[in-house]
C-alpha positions in Angstrom: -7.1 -26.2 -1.6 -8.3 -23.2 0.9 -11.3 -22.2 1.8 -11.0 -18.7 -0.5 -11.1 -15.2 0.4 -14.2 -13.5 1.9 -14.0 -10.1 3.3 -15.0 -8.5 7.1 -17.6 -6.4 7.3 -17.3 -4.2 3.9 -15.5 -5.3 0.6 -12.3 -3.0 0.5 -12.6 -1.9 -2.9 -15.5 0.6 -1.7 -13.4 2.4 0.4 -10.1 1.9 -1.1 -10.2 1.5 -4.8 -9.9 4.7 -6.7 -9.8 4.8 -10.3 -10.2 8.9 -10.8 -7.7 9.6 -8.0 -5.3 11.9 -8.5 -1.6 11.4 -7.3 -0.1 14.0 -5.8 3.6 15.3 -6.0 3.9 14.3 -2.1 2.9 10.8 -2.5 4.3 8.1 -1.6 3.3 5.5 -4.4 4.4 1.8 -4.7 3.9 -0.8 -7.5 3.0 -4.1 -6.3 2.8 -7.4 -8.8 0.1 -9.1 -7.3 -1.7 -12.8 -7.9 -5.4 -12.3 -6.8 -6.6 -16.0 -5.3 -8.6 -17.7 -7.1 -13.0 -15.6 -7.1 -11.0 -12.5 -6.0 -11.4 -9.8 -8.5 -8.1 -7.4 -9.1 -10.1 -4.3 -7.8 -10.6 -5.8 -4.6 -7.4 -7.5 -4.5 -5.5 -4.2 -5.3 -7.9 -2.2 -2.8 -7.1 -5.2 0.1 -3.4 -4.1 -0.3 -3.8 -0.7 -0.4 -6.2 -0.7 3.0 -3.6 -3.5 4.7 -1.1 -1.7 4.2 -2.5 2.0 5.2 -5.5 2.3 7.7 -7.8 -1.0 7.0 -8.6 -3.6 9.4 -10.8 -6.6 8.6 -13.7 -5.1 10.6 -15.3 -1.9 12.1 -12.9 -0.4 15.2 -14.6 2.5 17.4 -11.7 4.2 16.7 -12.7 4.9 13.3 -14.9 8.1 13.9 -11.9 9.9 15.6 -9.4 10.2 12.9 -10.0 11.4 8.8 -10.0 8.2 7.4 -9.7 10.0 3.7 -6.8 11.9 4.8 -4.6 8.5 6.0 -5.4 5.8 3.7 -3.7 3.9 1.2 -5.5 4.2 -2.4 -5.4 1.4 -5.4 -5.6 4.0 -7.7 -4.6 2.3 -10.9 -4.6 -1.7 -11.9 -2.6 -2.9 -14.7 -2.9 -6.8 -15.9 0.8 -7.9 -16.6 1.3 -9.1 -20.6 1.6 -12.9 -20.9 1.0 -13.4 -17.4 -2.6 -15.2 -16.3 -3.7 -13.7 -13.2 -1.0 -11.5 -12.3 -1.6 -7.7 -12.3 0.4 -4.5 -10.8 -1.5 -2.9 -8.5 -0.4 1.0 -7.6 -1.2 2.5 -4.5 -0.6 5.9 -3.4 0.0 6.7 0.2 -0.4 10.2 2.0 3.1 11.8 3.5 0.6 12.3 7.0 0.4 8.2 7.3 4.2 8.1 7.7 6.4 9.1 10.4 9.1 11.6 8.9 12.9 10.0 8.8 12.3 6.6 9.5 13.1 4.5 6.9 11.7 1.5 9.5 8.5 3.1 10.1 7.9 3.6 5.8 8.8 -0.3 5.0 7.2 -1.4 7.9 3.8 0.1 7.1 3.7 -0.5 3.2 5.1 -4.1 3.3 5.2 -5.4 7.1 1.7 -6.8 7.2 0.3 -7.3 3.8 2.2 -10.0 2.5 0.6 -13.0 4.6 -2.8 -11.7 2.9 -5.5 -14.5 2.3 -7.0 -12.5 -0.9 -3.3 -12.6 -2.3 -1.8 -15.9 -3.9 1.4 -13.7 -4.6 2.1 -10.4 -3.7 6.2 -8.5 -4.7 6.9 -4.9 -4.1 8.4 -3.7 -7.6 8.9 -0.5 -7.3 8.3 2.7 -4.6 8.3 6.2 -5.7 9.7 8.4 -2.6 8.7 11.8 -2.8 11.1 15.3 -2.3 9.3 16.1 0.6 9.3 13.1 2.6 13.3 12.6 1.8 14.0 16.1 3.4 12.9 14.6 6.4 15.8 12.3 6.5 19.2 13.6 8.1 21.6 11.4 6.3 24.5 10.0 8.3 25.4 11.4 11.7 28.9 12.2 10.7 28.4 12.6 7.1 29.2 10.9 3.6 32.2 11.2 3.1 33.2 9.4 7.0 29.9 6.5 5.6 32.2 6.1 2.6 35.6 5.6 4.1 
């Protein structure tokens, strides 16, 4: 079938897999069903979506040393194998309010799910579910001439 997975430079789960994390109330957190291909352990597979879809590139950008890399990224903090399922695991990542623009519902989906899904570690990946914090959906102003005009 395909040549496999390999990584860039580092293997993300270094940088992006983080088992004693601790989520905070302003988190953004998603749970993603994933299929690792075939060699790729769930760790790095999990830590591959949470970098892809946060602040990880396949290789080392000069742009790396100008911005807190620990305050942006995306972290696999928990992996879950799914019951009766062979290969298939949820992977949850938690992402920091400061990666996302506030109000724009665009700029949230298009960063969690816009480039991860055509992933060469990933056989299958699905969005399940997305936990939206308080604090980022204050940042929203609703509809410009409010429900009750949406819903007529």
């Amino acid at each position: 079938a395909g040549a496999g997975f390999k990584a860039g430079v580092k293997e993300y789960r270094l940088t992006y897999y983080t088992p004693d994390y601790q989520v905070l109330e302003t988190d953004i957190l998603a749970a993603f069903r994933m299929t690792p291909q075939p060699g790729v352990p769930p760790e790095e597979a999990g830590a591959a979506v949470a970098a892809e879809s946060s602040t990880g590139t396949w290789t080392t950008v000069w742009t790396d040393g100008l911005t807190s890399l620990d305050r942006y990224k995306g972290r696999c903090y928990d992996i879950e194998p799914i019951p009766g399922e062979e290969n298939q695991f949820i992977a949850y990542v938690a992402y920091p309010l400061d990666l996302f623009e506030e109000g724009s519902v665009t700029n949230l989906f298009t960063s969690i799910v816009g480039n991860v899904f055509g992933f060469k570690a990933l056989r299958a990946l699905r969005l399940e579910d997305l936990r939206i914090p308080p604090a980022y959906i204050k940042t929203f102003q609703g509809p410009p001439h409010g429900i009750q005009v949406e819903r007529d």
